[in-house]
N, CA, C and O atoms as CSV, one atom per row, in Angstrom:
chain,resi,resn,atom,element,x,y,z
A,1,UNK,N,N,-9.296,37.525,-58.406
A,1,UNK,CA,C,-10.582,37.766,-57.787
A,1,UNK,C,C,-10.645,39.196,-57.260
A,1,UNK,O,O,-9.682,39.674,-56.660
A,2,UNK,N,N,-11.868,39.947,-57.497
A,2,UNK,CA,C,-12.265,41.049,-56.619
A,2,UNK,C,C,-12.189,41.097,-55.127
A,2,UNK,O,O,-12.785,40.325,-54.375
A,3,UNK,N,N,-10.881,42.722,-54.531
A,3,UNK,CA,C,-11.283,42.665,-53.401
A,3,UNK,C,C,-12.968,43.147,-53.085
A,3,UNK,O,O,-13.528,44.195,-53.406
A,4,UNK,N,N,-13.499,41.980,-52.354
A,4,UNK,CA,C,-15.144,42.813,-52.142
A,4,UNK,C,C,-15.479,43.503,-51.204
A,4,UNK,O,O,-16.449,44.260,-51.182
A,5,UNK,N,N,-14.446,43.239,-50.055
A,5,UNK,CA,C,-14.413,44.017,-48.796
A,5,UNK,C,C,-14.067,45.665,-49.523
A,5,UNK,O,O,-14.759,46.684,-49.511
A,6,UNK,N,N,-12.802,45.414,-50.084
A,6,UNK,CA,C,-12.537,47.028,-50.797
A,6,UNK,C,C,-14.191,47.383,-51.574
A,6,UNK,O,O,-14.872,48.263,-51.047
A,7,UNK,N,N,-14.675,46.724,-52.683
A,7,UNK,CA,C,-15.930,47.112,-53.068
A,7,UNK,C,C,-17.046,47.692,-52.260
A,7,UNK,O,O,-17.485,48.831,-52.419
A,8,UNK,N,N,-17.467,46.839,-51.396
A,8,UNK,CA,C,-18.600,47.064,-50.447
A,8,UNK,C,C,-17.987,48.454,-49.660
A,8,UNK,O,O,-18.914,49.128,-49.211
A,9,UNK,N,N,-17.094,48.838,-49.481
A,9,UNK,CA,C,-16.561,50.004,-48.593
A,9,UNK,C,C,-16.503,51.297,-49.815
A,9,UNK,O,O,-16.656,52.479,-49.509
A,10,UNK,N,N,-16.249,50.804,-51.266
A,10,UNK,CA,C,-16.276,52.364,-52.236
A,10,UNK,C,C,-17.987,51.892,-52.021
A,10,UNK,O,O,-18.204,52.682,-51.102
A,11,UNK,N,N,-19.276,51.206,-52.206
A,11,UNK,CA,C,-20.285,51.111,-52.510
A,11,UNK,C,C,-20.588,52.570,-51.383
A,11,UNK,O,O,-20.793,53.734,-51.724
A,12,UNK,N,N,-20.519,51.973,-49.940
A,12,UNK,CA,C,-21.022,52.919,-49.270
A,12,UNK,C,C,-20.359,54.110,-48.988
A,12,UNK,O,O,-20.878,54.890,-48.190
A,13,UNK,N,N,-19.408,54.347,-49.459
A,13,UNK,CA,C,-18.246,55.534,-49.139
A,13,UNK,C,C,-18.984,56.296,-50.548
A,13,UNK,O,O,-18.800,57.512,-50.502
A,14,UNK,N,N,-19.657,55.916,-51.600
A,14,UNK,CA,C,-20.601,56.415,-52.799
A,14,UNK,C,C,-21.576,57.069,-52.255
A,14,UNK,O,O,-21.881,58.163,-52.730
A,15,UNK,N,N,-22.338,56.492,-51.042
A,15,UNK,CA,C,-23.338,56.724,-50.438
A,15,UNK,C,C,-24.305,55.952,-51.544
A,15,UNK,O,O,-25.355,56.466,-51.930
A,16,UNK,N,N,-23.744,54.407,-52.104
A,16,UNK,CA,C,-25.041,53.801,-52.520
A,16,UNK,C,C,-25.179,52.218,-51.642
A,16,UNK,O,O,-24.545,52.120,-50.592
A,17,UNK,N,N,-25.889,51.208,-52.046
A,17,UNK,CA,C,-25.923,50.547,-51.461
A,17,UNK,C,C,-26.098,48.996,-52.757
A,17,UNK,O,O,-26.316,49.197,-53.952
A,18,UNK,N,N,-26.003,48.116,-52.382
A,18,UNK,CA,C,-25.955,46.629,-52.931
A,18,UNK,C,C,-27.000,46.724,-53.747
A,18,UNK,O,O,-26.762,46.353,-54.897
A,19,UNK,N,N,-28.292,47.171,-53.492
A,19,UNK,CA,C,-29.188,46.902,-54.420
A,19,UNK,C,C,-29.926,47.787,-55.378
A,19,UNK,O,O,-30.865,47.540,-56.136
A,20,UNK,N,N,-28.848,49.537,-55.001
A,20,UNK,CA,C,-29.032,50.539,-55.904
A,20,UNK,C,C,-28.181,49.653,-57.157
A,20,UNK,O,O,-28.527,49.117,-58.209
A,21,UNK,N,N,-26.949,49.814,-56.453
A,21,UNK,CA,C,-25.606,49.100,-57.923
A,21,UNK,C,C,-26.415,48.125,-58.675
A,21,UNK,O,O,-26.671,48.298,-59.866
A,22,UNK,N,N,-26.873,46.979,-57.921
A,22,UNK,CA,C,-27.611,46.049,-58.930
A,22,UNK,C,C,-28.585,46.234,-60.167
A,22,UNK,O,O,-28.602,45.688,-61.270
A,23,UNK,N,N,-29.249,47.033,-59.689
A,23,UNK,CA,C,-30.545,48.025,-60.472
A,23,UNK,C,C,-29.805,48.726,-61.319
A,23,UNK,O,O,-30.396,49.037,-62.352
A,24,UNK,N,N,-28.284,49.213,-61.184
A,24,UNK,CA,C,-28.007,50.451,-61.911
A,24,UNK,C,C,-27.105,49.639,-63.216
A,24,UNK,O,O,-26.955,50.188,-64.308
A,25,UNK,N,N,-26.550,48.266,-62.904
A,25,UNK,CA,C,-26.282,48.025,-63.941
A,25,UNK,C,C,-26.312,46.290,-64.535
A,25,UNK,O,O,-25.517,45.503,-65.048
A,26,UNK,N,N,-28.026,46.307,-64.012
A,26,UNK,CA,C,-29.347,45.736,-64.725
A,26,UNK,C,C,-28.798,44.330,-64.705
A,26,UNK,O,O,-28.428,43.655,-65.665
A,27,UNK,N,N,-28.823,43.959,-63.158
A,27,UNK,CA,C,-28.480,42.534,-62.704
A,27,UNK,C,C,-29.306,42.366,-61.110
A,27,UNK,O,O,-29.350,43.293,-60.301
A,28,UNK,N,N,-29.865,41.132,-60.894
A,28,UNK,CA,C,-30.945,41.378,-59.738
A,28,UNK,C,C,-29.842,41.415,-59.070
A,28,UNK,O,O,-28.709,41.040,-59.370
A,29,UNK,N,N,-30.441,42.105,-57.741
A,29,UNK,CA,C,-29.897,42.075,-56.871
A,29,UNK,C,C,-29.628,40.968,-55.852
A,29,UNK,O,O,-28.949,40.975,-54.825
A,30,UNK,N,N,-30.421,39.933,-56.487
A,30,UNK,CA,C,-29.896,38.116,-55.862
A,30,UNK,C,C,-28.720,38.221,-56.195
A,30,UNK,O,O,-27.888,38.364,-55.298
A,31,UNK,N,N,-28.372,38.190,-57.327
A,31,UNK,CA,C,-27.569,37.238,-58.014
A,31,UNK,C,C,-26.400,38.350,-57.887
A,31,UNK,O,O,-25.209,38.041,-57.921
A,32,UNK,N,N,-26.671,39.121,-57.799
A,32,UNK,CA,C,-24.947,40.207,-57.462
A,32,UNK,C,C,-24.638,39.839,-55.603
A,32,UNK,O,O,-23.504,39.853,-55.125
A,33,UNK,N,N,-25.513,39.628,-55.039
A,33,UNK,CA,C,-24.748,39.645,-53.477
A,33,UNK,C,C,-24.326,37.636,-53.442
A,33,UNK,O,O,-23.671,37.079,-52.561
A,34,UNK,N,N,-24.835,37.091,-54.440
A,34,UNK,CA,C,-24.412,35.565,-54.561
A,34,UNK,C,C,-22.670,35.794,-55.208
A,34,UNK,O,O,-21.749,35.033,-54.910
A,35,UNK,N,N,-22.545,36.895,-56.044
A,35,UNK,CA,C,-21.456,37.208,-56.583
A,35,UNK,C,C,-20.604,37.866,-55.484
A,35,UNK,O,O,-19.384,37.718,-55.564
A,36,UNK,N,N,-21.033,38.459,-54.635
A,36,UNK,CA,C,-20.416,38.796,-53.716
A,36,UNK,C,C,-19.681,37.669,-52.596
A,36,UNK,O,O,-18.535,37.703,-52.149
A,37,UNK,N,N,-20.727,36.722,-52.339
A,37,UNK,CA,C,-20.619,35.936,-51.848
A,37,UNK,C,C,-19.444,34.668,-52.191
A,37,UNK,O,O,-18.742,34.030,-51.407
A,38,UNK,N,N,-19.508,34.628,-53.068
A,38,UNK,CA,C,-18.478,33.743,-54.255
A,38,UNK,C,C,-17.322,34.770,-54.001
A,38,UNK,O,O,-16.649,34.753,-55.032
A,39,UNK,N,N,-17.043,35.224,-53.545
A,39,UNK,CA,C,-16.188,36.276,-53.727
A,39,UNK,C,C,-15.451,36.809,-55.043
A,39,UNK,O,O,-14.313,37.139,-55.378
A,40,UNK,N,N,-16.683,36.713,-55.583
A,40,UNK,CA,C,-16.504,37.789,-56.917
A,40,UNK,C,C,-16.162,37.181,-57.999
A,40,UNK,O,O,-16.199,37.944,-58.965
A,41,UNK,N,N,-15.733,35.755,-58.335
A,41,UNK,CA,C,-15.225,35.102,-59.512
A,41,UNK,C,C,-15.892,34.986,-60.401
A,41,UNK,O,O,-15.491,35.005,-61.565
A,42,UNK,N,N,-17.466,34.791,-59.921
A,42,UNK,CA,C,-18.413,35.451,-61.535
A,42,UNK,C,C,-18.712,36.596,-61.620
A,42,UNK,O,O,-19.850,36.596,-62.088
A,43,UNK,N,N,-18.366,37.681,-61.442
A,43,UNK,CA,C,-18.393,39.163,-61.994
A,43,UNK,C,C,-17.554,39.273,-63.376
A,43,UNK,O,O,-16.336,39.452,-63.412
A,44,UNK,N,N,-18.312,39.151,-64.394
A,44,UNK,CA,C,-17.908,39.759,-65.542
A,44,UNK,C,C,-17.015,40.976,-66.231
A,44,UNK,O,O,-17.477,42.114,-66.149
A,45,UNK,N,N,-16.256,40.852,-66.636
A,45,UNK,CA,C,-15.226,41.519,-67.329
A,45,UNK,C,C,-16.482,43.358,-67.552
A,45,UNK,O,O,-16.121,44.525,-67.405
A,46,UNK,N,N,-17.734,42.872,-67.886
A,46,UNK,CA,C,-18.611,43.568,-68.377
A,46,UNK,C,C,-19.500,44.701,-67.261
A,46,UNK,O,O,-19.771,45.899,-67.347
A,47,UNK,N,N,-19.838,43.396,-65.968
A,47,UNK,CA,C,-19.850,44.347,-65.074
A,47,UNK,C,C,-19.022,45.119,-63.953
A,47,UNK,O,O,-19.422,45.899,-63.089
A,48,UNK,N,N,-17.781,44.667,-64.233
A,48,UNK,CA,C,-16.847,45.150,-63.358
A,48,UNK,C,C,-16.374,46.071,-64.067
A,48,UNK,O,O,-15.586,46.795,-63.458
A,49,UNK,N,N,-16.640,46.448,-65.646
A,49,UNK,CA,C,-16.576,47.807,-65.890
A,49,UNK,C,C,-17.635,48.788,-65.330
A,49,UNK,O,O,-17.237,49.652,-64.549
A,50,UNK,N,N,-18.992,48.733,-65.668
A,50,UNK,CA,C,-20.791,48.671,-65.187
A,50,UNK,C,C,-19.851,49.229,-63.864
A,50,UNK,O,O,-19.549,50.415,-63.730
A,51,UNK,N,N,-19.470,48.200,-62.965
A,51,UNK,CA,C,-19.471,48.933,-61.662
A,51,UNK,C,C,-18.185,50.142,-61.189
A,51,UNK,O,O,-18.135,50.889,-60.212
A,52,UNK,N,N,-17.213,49.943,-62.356
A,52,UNK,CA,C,-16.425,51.284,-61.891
A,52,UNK,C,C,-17.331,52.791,-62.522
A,52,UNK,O,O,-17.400,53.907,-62.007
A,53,UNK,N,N,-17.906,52.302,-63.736
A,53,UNK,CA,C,-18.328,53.701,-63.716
A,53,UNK,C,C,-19.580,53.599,-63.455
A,53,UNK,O,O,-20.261,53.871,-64.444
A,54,UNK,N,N,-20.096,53.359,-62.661
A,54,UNK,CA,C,-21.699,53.784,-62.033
A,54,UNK,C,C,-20.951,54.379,-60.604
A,54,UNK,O,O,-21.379,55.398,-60.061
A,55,UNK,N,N,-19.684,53.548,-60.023
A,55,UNK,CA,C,-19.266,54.348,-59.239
A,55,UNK,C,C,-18.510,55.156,-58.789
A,55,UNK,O,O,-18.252,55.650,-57.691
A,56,UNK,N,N,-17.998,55.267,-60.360
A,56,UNK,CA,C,-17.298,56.637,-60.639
A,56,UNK,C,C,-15.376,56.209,-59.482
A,56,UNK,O,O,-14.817,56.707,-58.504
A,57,UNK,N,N,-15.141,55.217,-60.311
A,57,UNK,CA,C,-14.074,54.469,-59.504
A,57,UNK,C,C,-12.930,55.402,-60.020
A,57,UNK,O,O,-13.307,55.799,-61.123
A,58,UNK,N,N,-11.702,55.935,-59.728
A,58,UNK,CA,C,-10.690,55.918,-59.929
A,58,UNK,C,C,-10.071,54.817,-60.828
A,58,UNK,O,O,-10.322,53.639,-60.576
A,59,UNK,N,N,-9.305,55.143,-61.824
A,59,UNK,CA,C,-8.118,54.074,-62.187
A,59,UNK,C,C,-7.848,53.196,-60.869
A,59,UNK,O,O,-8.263,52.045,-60.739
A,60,UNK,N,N,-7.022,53.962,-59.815
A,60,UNK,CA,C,-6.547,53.304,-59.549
A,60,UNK,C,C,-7.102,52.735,-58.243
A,60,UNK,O,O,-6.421,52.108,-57.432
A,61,UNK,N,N,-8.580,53.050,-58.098
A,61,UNK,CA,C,-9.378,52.156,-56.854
A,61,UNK,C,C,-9.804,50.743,-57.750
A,61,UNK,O,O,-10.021,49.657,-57.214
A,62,UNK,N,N,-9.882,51.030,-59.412
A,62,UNK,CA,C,-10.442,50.353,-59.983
A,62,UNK,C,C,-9.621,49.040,-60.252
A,62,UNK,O,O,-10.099,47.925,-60.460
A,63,UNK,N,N,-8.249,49.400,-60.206
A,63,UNK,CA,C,-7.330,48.533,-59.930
A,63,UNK,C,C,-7.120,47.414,-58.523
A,63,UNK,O,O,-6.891,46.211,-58.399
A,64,UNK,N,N,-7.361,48.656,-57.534
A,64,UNK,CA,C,-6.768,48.146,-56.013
A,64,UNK,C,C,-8.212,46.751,-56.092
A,64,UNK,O,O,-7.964,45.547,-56.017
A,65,UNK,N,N,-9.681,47.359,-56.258
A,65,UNK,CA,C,-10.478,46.444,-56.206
A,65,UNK,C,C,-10.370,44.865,-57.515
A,65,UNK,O,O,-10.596,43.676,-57.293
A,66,UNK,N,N,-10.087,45.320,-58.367
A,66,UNK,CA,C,-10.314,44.419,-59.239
A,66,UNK,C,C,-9.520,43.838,-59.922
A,66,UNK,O,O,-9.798,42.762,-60.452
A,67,UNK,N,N,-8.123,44.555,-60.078
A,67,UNK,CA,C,-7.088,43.408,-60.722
A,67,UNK,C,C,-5.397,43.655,-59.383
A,67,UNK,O,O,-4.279,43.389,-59.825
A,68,UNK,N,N,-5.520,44.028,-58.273
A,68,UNK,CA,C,-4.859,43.900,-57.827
A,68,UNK,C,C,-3.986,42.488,-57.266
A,68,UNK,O,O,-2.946,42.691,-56.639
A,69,UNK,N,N,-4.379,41.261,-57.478
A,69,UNK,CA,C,-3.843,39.941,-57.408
A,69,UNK,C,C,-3.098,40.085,-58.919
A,69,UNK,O,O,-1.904,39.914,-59.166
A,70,UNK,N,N,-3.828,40.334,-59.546
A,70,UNK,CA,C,-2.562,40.326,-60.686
A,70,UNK,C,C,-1.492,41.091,-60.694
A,70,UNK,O,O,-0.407,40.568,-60.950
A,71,UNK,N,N,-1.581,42.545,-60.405
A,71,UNK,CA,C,-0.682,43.511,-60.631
A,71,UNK,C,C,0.763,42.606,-59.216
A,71,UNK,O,O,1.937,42.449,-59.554
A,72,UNK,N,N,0.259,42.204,-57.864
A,72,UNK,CA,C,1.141,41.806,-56.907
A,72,UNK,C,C,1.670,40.418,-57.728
A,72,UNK,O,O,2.880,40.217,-57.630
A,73,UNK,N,N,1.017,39.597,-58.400
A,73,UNK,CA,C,1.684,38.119,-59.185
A,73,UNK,C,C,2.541,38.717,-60.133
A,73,UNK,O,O,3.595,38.086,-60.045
A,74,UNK,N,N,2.666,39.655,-61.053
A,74,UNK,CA,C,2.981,40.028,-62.208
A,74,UNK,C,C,4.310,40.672,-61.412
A,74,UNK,O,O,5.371,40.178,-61.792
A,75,UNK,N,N,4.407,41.552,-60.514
A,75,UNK,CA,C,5.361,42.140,-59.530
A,75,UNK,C,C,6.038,41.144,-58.932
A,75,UNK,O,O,7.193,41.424,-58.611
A,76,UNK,N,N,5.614,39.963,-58.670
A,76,UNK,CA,C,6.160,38.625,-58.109
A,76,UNK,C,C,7.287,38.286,-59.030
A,76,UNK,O,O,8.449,38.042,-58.706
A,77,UNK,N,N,6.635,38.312,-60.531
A,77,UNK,CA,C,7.753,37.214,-61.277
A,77,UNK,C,C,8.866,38.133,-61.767
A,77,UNK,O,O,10.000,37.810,-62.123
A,78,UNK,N,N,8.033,39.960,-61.686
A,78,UNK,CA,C,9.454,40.245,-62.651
A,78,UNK,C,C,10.502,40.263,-61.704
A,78,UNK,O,O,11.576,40.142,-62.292
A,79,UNK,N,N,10.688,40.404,-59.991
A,79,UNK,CA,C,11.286,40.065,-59.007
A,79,UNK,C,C,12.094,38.805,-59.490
A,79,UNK,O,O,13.246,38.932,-59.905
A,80,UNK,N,N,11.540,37.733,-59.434
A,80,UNK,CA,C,11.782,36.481,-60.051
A,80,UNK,C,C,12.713,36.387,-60.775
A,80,UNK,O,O,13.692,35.761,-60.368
A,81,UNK,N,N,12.723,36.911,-61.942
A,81,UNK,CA,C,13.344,37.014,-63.423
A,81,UNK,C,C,14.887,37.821,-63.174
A,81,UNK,O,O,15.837,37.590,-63.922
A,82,UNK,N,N,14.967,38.726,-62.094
A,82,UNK,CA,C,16.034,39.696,-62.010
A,82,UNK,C,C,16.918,39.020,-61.593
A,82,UNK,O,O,18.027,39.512,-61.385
């Protein structure tokens, strides 16, 4: 799952806001703060690209926000394995 707390903090650290992003990559702005709300498990593979580059994310913010549960599980097992 998306950190959204990390999201909502690059949104305004962009100087944009919830319902510029929505508009910018052509999803109402209901249904993205319901995604927010869900904490992010229906955000699409599609717009969670949409939202690193509308906001011009770093690799590796793009990471910390969006696949960082994996990268710490994946770090879990090779621990594991040693």
């Amino acid at each position: 799952m998306p950190n959204i707390n990390k999201l909502k903090g690059k949104i305004v650290e962009k100087g944009r806001n919830v319902e510029d992003l929505a508009k910018a990559i052509g999803v109402n702005k209901s249904t993205l703060y319901r995604k927010f709300r869900n904490d992010g498990e229906n955000i699409s593979i599609k717009e969670a690209i949409q939202i690193i580059n509308e906001l011009n994310l770093s690799i590796e913010e793009a990471n910390a926000i969006f696949f960082n549960h994996f990268v710490a599980y994946n770090a879990k097992k090779i621990k594991m394995r040693n």
